[in-house]
C-alpha positions in Angstrom: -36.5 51.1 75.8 -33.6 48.7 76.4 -34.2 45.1 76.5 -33.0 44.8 79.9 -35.9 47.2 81.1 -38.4 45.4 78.9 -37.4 41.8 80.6 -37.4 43.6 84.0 -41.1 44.8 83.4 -41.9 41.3 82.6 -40.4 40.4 86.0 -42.5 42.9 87.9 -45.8 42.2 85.8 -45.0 38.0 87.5 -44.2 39.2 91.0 -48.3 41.7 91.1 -49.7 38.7 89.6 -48.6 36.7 92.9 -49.2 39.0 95.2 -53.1 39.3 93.9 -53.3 35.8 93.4 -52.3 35.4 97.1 -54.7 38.1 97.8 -57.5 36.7 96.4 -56.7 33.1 97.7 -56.5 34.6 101.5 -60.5 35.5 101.1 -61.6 32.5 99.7 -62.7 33.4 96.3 -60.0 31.8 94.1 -62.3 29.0 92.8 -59.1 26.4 92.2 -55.1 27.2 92.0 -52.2 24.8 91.7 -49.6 25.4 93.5 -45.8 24.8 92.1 -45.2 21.8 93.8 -48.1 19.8 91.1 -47.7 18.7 88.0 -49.7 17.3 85.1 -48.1 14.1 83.4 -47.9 14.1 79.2 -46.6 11.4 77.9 -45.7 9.4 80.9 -42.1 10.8 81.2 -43.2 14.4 80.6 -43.7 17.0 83.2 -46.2 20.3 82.7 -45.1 23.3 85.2 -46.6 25.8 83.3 -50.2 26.9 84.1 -52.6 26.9 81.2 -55.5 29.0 81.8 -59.6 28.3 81.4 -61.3 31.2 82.3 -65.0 31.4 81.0 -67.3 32.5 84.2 -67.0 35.7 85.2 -68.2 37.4 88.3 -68.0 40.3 90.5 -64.8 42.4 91.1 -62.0 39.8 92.9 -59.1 39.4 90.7 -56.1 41.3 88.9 -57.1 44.6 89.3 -54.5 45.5 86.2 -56.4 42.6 84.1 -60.1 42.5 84.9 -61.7 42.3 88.2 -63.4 38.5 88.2 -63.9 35.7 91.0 -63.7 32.5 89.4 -60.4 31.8 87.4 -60.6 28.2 86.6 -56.9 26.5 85.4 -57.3 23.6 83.7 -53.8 20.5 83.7 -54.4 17.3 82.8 -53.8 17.0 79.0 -54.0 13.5 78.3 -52.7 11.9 75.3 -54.8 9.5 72.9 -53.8 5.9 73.1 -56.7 5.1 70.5 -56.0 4.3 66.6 -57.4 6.4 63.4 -60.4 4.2 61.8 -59.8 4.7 58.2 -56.0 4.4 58.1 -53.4 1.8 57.1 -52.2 0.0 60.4 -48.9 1.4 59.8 -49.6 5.3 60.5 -53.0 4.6 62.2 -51.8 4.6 65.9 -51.7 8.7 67.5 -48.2 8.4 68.4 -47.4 11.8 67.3 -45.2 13.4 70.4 -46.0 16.5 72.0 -43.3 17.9 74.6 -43.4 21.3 76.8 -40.7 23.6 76.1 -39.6 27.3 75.4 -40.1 29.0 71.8 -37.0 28.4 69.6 -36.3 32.0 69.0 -37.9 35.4 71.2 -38.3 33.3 74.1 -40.2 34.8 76.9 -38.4 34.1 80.5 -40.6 31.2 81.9 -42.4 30.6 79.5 -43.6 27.2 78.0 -45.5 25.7 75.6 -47.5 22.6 74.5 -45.1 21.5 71.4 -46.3 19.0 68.6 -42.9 17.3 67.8 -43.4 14.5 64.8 -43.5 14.5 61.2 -45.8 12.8 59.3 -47.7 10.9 62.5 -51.0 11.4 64.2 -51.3 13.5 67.1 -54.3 13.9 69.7 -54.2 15.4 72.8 -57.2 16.8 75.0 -57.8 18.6 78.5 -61.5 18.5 80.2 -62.6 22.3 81.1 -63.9 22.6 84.7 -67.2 21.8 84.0 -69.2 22.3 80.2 -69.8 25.5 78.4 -73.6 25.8 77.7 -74.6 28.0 75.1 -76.9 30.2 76.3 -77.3 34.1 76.3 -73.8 35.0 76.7 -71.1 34.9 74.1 -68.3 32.3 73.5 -64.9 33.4 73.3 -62.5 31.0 72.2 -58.6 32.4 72.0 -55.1 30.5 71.8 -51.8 31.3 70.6 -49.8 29.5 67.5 -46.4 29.5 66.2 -45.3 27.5 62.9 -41.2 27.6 64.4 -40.0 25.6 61.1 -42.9 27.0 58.9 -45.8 24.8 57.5 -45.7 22.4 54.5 -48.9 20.2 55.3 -50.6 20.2 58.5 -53.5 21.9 60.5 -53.0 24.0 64.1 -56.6 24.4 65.0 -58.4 23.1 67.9 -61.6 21.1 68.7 -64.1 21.8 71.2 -65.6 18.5 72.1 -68.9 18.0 72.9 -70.3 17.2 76.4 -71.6 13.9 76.2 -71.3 11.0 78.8 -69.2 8.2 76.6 -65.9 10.8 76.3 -63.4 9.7 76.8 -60.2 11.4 76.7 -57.8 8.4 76.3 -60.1 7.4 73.4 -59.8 11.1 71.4 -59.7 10.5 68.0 -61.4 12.8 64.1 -64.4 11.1 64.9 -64.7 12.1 68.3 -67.7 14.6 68.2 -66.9 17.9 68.8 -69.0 21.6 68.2 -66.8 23.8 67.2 -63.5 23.3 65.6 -61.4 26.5 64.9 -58.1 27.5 63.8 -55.7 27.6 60.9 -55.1 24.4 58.2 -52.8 24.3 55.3 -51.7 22.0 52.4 -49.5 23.2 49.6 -50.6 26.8 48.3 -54.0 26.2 50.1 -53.8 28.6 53.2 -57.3 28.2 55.4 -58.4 29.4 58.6 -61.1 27.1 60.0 -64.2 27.8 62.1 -66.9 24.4 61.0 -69.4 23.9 64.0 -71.7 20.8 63.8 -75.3 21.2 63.6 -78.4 19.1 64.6 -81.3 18.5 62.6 -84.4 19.4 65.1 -86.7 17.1 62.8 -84.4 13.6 62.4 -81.7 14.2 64.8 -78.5 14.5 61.9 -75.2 16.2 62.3 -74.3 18.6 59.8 -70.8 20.1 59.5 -71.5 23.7 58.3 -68.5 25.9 57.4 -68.0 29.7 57.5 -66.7 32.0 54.3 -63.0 32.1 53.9 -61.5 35.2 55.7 -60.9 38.3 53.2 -57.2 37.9 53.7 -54.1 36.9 52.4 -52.7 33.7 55.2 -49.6 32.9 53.8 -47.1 35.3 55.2 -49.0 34.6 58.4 -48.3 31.0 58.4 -44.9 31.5 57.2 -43.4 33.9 59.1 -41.9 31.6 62.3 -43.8 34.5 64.3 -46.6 33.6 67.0 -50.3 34.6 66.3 -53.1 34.9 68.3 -56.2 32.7 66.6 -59.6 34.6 68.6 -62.9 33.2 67.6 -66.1 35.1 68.9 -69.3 33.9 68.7 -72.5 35.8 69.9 -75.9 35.1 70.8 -77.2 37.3 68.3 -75.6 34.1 65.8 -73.2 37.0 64.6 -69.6 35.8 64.8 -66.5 37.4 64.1 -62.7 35.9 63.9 -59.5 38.0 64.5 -55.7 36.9 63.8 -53.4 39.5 66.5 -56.6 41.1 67.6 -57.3 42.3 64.0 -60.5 41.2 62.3 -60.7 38.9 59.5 -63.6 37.4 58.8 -66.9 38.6 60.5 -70.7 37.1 59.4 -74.2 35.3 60.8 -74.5 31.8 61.3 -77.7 32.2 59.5 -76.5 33.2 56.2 -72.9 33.2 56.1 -72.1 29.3 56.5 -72.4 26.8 53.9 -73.9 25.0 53.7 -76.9 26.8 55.1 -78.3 25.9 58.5 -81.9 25.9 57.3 -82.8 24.5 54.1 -85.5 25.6 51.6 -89.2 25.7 52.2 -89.3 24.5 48.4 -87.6 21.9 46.2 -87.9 20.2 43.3 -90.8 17.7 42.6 -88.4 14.4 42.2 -91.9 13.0 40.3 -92.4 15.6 37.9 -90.4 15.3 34.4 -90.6 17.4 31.6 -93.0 17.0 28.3 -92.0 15.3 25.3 -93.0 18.1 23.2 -91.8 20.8 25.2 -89.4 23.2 23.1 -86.3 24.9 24.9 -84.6 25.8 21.5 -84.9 29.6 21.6 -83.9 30.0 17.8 -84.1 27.8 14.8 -83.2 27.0 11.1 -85.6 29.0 9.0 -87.3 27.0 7.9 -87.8 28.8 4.2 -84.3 29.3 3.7 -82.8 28.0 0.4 -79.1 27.6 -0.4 -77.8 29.5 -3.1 -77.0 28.0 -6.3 -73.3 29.5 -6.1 -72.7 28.1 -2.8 -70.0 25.9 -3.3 -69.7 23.2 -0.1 -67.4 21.1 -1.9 -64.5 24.0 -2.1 -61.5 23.4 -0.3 -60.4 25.2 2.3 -56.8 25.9 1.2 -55.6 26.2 -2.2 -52.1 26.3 -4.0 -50.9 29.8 -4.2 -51.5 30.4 -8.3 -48.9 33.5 -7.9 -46.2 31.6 -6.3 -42.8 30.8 -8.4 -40.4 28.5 -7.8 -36.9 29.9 -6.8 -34.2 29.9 -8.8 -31.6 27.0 -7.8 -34.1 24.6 -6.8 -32.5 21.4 -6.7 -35.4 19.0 -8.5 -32.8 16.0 -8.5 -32.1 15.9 -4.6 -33.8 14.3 -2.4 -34.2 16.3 1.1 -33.0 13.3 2.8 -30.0 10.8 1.9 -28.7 8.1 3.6 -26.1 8.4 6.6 -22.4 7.6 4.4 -20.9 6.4 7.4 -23.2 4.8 8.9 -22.8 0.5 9.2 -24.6 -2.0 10.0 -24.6 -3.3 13.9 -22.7 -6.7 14.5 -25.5 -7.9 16.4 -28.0 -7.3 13.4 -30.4 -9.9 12.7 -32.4 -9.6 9.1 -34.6 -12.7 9.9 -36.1 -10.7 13.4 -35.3 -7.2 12.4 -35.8 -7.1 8.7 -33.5 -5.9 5.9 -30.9 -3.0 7.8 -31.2 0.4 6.3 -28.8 3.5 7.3 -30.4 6.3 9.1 -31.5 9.6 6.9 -29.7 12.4 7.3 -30.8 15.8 5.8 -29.2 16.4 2.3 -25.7 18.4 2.2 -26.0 19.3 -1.2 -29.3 21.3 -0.1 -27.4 23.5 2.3 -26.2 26.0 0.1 -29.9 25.9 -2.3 -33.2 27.5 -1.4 -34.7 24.0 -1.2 -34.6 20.4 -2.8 -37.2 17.6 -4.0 -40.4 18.2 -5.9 -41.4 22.1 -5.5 -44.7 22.9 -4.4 -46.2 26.2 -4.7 -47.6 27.1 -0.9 -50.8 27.0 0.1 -53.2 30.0 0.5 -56.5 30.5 2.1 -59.5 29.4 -0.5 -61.5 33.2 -1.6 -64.2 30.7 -3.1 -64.7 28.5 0.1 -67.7 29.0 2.2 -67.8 25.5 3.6 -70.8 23.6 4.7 -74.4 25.5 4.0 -76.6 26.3 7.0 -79.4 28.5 7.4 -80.0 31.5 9.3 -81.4 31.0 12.4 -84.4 32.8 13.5 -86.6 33.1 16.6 -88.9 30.0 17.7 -92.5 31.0 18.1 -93.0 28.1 20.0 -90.2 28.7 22.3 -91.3 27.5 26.1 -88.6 28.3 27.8 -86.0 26.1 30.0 -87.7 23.5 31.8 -87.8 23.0 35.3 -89.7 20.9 37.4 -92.6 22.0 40.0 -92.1 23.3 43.3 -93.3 21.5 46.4 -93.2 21.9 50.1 -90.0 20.4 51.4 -90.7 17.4 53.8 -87.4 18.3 55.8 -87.9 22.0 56.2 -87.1 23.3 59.3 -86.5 27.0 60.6 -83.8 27.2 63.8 -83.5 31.0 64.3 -81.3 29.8 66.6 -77.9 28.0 65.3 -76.0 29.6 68.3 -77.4 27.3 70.7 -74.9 24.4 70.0 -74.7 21.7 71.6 -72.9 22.0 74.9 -69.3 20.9 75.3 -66.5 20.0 78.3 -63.0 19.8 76.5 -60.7 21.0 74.5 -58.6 18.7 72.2 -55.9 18.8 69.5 -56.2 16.5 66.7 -53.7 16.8 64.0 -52.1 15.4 61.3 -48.5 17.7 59.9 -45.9 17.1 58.0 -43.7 19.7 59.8 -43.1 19.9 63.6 -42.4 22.1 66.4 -45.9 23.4 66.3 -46.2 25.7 69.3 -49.5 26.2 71.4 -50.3 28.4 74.0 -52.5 30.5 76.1 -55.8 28.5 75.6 -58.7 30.4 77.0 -61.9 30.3 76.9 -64.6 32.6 78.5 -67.8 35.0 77.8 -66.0 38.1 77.8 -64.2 39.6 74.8 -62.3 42.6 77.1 -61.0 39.4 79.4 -59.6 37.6 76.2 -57.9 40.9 74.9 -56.8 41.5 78.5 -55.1 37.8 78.6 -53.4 38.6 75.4 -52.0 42.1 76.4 -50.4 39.9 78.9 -49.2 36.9 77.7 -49.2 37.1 73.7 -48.5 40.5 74.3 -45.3 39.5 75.7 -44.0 37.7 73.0 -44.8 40.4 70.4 -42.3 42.7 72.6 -39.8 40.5 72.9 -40.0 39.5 69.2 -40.1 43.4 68.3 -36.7 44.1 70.5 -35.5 41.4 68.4 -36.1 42.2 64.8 -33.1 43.1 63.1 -32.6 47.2 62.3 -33.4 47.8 58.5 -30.5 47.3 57.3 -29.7 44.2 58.4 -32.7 43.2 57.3 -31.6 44.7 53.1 -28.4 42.5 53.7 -30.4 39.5 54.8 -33.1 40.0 51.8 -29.9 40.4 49.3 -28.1 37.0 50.4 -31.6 35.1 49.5 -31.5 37.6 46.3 -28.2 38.7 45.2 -29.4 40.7 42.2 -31.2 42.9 44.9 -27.3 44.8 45.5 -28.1 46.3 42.4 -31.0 47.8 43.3 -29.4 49.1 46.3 -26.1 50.3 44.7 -28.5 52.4 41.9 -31.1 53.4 44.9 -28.4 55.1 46.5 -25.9 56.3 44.2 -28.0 57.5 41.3 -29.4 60.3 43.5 -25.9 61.4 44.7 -24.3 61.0 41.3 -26.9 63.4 39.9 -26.0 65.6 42.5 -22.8 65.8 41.9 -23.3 66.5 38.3 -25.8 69.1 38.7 -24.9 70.7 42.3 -21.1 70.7 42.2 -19.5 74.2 41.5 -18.7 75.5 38.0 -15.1 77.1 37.5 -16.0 80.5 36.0 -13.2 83.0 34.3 -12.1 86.1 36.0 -13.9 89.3 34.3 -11.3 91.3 34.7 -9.0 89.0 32.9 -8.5 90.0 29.2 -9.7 87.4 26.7 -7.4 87.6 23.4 -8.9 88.4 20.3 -8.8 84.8 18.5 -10.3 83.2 21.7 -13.0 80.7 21.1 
């Protein structure tokens, strides 16, 4: 299929979604739309036109019959940038006033399309948009999905998202890391430490403390996903069940319980140790001993060395006994600038012995030195087992004051926005397609139409294969090699075996003396 047709598809897929947005608008069920004509300000000077879609209440049958059928599609605008400072940083870098711009992907744009772009280096961002009204958890999943592209790659700096918690002081223009949040999600890298995030905070039913607990690492390898200048679809879903599972381009990564999978645990032991309780003087961990009736023997030897001179060695013949190995630099002088009362009496530098050069060695000859046969070294005895072994020590058990048991972790603490806060040392971070509902088939749905997109026009884009051998051989010349022996091996051993034979007419008569 030609690009031209792919792009024209695109076209058509825009002009249904009007016509059933229109549709469903005429009978009163689209919950909230905005139309063309509105904007949302970022940064003062900076103008959203692009819709970016909340959709997490789903209804009876209403709305893009070629997506789902639904009655309530919420949009939320709005983001709002921080205007707040970082607590715990120098003044200099403290202040969020990391830019953010909407704009087009660098390469494999999609016609139309935008996205919410981080655009510093090395500066604080924060940026957050209030949902429609707060997610409750509840008995219906959480779906959480949003789209990320590293244009210029990733040195330091995170991409994930923070879902902050409904609570009556937030306050967007005041969005900052200490800004409490539920869930945060997404991916996070530093040097050759790729990570994929999803940390949600728990509350302590017995005192009321937040604890950060963090899911297992996925099982697979990030780096050529963060690398790759490619955009990736982050989807987080979280059940009622307290089973979660996360998926990079709709493929599943990482999948556990919030139970037992998250560290560090949600509920802690019904035991621990007695802090009071301290082990006996006389209690005996050693598991073996010195026998105690061993005796050394009398031919035991401790004062032996180690090493001994070789009694078999001989000295070579044309061993210079006279020479010294080292001899005094001829041409060397003494510095102008030489003072004997601060630097002592001036000596010329040593410089190995010419006349040794042409001799198997010079100086005093020393036969080498050869392991000891008589050394044992320092006596011990054997060790043996302890009868009054006890074991390892460890202190009692008793009933742990804080234990709690929540069977129920899923039940977070409700939350009403979704925020960016980020710290990278690369930029031209791209975001897109934030969504966030209780159905997994609407999230895939969203995808197959927006990330979706972007996957064919990045696939009508890649370059054939062999472009991409004479891409991979300018970063690696010695790869032409490969190629040349690849290819031309196989014919040349064709040609050696395969190629026709010149045989000699039987009926011509070979002479006598013919070899």
């Amino acid at each position: 299929m030609s690009r031209f047709v792919k792009l024209n598809q695109i076209f058509i897929a825009q002009i249904i979604l009007i016509i059933h947005v229109l549709k469903c608008f005429s009978v009163g069920k689209l919950t909230k739309i905005l139309h063309s004509s509105e904007f949302c300000p970022i940064n003062d000077d900076l103008m959203i036109t692009k819709y970016i879609l909340n959709i997490y209440s789903i209804h009876t049958a209403c709305f893009l019959n070629y997506l789902l059928a639904f009655s309530c599609f919420i949009i939320f605008c709005s983001w709002q940038v921080s205007k707040t400072m970082k607590e715990d940083a120098d003044e200099d870098i403290a202040k969020y006033d990391g830019k953010w711009e909407v704009e087009p992907l660098k390469e494999n744009k999609v016609p139309g399309d935008l996205g919410l772009v981080l655009k510093s280096r090395a500066k604080h961002h924060a940026i957050a948009a209030l949902l429609n009204r707060p997610f409750a958890f509840k008995d219906k999943p959480l779906i959480v999905q949003y789209e990320v592209n590293f244009q210029d790659g990733i040195d330091c700096g995170g991409a994930y998202i923070k879902l902050l918690s409904d609570s009556e002081d937030l306050d967007l223009d005041q969005f900052h890391d200490r800004t409490p949040y539920t869930i945060m999600f997404g991916p996070d890298k530093c040097g050759e430490d790729y990570k994929l995030h999803f940390i949600f905070r728990h509350k302590n039913p017995l005192n009321g403390d937040v604890e950060e607990k963090h899911a297992k690492r996925p099982d697979v390898d990030l780096k050529k996903i963060y690398t790759d200048k490619k955009t990736h679809l982050y989807t987080l879903v979280l059940n009622p069940d307290n089973s979660y599972e996360i998926f990079i381009d709709q493929s599943s990564v990482s999948r556990g319980s919030l139970l037992t999978d998250v560290v560090p645990p949600v509920n802690p032991p019904k035991e621990v140790d007695d802090p009071k309780d301290s082990k006996p003087e006389d209690w005996d961990e050693r598991a073996k001993i010195p026998d105690p009736e061993a005796v050394k023997p009398d031919d035991w030897d401790e004062d032996a060395p180690a090493k001994v001179p070789d009694p078999d060695a001989v000295k070579p013949e044309g061993w210079l006994d006279d020479e010294p190995e080292f001899v005094s630099e001829p041409t060397a002088e003494k510095p102008d600038d030489w003072d004997e009362e601060m630097d002592g009496e001036w000596e010329a530098p040593q410089v190995p012995n010419p006349a040794c050069s042409a001799a198997p060695g010079c100086g005093e000859w020393k036969p080498p030195m050869i392991s000891n046969p008589q050394y044992k070294g320092k006596w011990k005895a054997p060790l043996i087992d302890n009868t009054n072994f006890q074991g390892v020590w460890s202190p009692r058990k008793i009933t742990n004051p804080d234990y709690f048991e929540d069977l129920h972790p899923f039940r977070m603490e409700s939350f009403r926005a979704v925020g960016l806060e980020l710290w990278s040392m690369t930029s031209d971070i791209y975001f897109d397609n934030f969504i966030i509902t209780s159905e997994k088939e609407v999230a895939d749905r969203w995808a197959a139409d927006s990330w979706g997109l972007k996957k064919l026009v990045a696939s009508a884009n890649e370059p054939g294969v062999l472009s991409q051998l004479a891409l991979a051989a300018e970063e690696r010349p010695w790869l032409w090699v490969v190629y040349i022996l690849t290819v031309g091996l196989p014919i040349g051993l064709a040609v050696l075996f395969c190629w026709p034979k010149v045989c000699p007419d039987p009926t011509e008569e070979i002479p006598f003396n013919a070899k």
